[in-house]
C-alpha positions as CSV (number, residue, x, y, z in Angstrom):
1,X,6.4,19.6,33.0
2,X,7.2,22.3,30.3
3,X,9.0,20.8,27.2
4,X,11.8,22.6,26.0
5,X,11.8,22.7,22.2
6,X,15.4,21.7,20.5
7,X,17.1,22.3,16.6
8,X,17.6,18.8,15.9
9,X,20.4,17.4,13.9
10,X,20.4,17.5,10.2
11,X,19.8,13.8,9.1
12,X,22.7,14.8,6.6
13,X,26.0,17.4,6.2
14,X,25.0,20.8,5.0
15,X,26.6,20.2,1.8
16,X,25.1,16.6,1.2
17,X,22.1,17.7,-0.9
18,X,24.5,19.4,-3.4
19,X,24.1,20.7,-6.5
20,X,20.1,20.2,-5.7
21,X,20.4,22.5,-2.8
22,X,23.5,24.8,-2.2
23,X,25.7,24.3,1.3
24,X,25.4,28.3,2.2
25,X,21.6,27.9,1.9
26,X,21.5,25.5,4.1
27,X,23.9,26.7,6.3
28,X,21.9,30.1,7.1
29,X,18.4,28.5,6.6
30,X,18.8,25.1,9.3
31,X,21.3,27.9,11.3
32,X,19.7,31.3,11.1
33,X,15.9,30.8,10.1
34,X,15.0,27.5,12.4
35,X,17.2,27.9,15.1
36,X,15.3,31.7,15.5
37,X,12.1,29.7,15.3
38,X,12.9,27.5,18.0
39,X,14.5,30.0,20.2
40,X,11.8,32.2,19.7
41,X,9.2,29.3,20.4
42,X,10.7,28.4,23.7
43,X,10.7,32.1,24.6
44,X,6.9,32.5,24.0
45,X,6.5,29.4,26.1
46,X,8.0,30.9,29.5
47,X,5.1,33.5,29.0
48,X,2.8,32.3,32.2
49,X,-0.5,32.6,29.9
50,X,1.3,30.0,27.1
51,X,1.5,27.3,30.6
52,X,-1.0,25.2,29.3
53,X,0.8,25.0,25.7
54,X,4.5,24.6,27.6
55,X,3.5,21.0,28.3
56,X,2.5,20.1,24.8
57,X,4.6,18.1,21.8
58,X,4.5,20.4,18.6
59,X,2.0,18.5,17.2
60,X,-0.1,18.7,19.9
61,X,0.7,22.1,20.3
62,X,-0.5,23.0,16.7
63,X,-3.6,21.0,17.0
64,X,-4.6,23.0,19.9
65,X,-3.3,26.6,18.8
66,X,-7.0,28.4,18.0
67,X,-7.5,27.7,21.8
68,X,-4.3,29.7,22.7
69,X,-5.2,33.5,24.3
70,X,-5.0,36.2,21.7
71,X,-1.8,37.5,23.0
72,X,0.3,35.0,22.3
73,X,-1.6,33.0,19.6
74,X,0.4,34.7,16.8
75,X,3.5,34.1,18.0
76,X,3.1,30.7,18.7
77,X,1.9,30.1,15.4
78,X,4.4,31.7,14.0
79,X,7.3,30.2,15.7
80,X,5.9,26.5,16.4
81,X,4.8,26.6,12.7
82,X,7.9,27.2,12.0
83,X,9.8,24.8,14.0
84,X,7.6,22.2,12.8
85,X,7.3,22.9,9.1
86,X,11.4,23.0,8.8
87,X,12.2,19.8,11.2
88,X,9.1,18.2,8.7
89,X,11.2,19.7,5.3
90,X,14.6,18.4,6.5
91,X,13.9,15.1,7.0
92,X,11.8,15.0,3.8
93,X,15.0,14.8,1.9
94,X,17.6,13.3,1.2
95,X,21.0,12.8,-0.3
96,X,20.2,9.5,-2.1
97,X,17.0,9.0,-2.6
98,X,15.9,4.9,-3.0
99,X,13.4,5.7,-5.7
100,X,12.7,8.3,-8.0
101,X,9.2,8.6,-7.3
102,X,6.8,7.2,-4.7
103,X,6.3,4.0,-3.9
104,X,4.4,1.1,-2.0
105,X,1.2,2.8,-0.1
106,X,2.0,6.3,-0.9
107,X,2.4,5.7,-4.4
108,X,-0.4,3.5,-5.2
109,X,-2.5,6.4,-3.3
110,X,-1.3,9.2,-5.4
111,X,-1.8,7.0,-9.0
112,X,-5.4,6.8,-7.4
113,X,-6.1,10.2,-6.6
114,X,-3.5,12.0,-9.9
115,X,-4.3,9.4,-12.2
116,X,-0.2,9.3,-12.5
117,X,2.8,10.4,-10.5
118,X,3.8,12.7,-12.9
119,X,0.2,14.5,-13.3
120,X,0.6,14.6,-9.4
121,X,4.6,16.1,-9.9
122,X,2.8,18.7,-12.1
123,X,-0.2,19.5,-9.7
124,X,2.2,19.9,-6.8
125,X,4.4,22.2,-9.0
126,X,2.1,24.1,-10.2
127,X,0.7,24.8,-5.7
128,X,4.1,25.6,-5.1
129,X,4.9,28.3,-7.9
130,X,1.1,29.5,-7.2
131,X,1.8,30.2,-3.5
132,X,2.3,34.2,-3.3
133,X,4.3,35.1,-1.0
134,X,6.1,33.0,1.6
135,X,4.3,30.0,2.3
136,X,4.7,26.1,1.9
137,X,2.6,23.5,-0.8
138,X,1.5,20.3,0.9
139,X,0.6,16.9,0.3
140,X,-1.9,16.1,3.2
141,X,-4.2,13.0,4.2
142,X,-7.4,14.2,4.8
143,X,-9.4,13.6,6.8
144,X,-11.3,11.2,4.2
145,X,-8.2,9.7,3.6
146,X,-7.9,10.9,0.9
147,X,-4.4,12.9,-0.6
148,X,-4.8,16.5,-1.0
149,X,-2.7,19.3,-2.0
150,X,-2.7,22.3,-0.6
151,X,-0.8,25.5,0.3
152,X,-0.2,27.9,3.6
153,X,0.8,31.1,3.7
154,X,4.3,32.2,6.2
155,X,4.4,29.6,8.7
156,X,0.7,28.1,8.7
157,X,-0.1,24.2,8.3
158,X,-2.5,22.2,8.0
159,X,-2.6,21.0,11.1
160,X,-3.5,23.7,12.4
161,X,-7.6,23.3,12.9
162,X,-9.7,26.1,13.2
163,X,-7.0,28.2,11.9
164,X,-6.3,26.4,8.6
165,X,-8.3,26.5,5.6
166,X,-7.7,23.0,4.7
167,X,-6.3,20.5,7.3
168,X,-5.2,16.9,7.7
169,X,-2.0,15.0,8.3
170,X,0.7,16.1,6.2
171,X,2.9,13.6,4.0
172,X,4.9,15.8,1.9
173,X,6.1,19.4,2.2
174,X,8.0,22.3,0.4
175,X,9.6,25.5,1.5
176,X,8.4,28.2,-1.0
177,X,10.1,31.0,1.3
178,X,12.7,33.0,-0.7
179,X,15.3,32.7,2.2
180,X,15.3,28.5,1.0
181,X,16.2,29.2,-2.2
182,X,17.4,33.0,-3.2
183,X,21.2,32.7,-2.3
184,X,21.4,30.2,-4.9
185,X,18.0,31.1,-7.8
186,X,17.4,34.5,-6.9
187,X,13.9,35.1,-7.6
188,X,13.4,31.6,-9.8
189,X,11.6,30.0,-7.8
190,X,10.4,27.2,-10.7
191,X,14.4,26.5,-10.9
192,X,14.5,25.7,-7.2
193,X,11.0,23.7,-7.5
194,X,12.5,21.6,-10.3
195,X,16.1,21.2,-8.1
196,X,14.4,19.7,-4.6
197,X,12.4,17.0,-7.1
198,X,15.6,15.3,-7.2
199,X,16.1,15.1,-3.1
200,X,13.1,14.2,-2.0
201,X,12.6,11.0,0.6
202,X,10.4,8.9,-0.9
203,X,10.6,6.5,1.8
204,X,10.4,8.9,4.5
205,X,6.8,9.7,2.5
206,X,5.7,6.2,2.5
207,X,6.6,6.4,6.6
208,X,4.6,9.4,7.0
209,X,1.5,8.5,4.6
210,X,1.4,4.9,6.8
211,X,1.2,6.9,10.1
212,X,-1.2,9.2,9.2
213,X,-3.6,6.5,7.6
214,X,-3.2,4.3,10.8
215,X,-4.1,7.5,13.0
216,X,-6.9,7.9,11.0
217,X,-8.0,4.5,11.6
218,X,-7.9,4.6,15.1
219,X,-9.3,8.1,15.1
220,X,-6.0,9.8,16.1
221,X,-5.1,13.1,15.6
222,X,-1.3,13.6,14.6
223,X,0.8,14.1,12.2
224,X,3.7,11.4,11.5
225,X,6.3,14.3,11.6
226,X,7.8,12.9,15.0
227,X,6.3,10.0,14.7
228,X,3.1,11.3,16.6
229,X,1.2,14.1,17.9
230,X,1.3,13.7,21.7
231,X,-2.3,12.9,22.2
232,X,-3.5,10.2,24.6
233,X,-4.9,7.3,22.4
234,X,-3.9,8.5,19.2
235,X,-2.1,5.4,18.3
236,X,-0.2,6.7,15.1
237,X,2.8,4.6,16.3
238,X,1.0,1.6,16.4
């Protein structure tokens, strides 16, 4: 039965991640940006050749997009990629954040792999500000288990196999668009970088980063972003 994608609720009022994140950005970014991406994401869907893909979660949709037909493959990585990344970068903050750093799991992970949190802060910067273009930095399991950061380009992620350079289960993410961050920094992207430090979710992280390494266990393939990728036997939940 084809799925009809839906623009969830914020987890929080448009102006709840103020002064980190301005109310009118949000308001056309969660309004005007991801709504189009999910509108647009249904509409490739009622194409007959996207049928197969119709029936799919997002994650599962992603996972499977280099086997989509040629004339819709764009599109649907464009718009799913899309839906996904934002519903991923919402709920990735937060208004009051528990910690002010990572913690449990997650942060004993990232000590391992950065030596500290704040040589991984600086690493992570450092993606973001490097992306050219539009894009999004990452903080990924791979499929080592291992963290990774990494970047995409427009609406790309690395879940994306076959299609991304680098891919695995992603933990952390960041809007690097302009339209995220231009109403309020103009073209300063490193002030905006600096500004979302102090919203993110540390415990929604954790969440994540114990999903992924339990779908890794049981040789899943999701993502944690909904709590699962769709796939029979992944057991990400679990």
């Amino acid at each position: 039965m084809a799925i009809i994608h839906k623009l969830a609720p914020l987890p929080y009022a448009f102006d709840a991640l103020e002064p980190h994140i301005d109310t009118k950005t949000m308001e056309v970014h969660y309004g005007g940006h991801h709504k189009a991406y999910v509108d647009n994401l249904n509409k490739t869907l009622a194409d007959p050749t996207a049928a197969p893909f119709a029936e799919m979660e997002i994650e599962e949709l992603l996972y499977n997009l280099h086997r989509a037909p040629a004339s819709i493959q764009a599109p649907l990585r464009n718009n799913a990629g899309g839906h996904f990344n934002h519903t991923l970068y919402w709920n990735l903050m937060t208004p009051k954040p528990a910690a002010k750093k990572a913690t449990g799991l997650s942060g004993a992970a990232i000590d391992t792999t950065f030596v500290s949190f704040e040589k991984f802060q600086e690493e992570f910067t450092k993606t973001a500000l490097g992306r050219f273009g539009s894009g999004w930095a990452w903080l990924i399991v791979n499929k080592d288990g291992n963290l990774q950061i990494t970047n995409t380009a427009y609406q790309d992620n690395p879940l994306m196999e076959g299609l991304s350079t680098v891919t695995g289960l992603p933990i952390l993410t960041l809007d690097v668009w302009e339209h995220a961050y231009y109403l309020k920094h103009q073209n300063r992207r490193a002030d905006y970088v600096k500004a979302w430090w102090n919203v993110v979710n540390w415990e929604q992280v954790e969440n994540y980063y114990r999903m992924a390494m339990n779908a890794l266990n049981k040789e899943g393939a999701c993502c944690g972003g909904k709590g699962g990728c769709g796939k029979e036997g992944c057991g990400c939940e679990g």
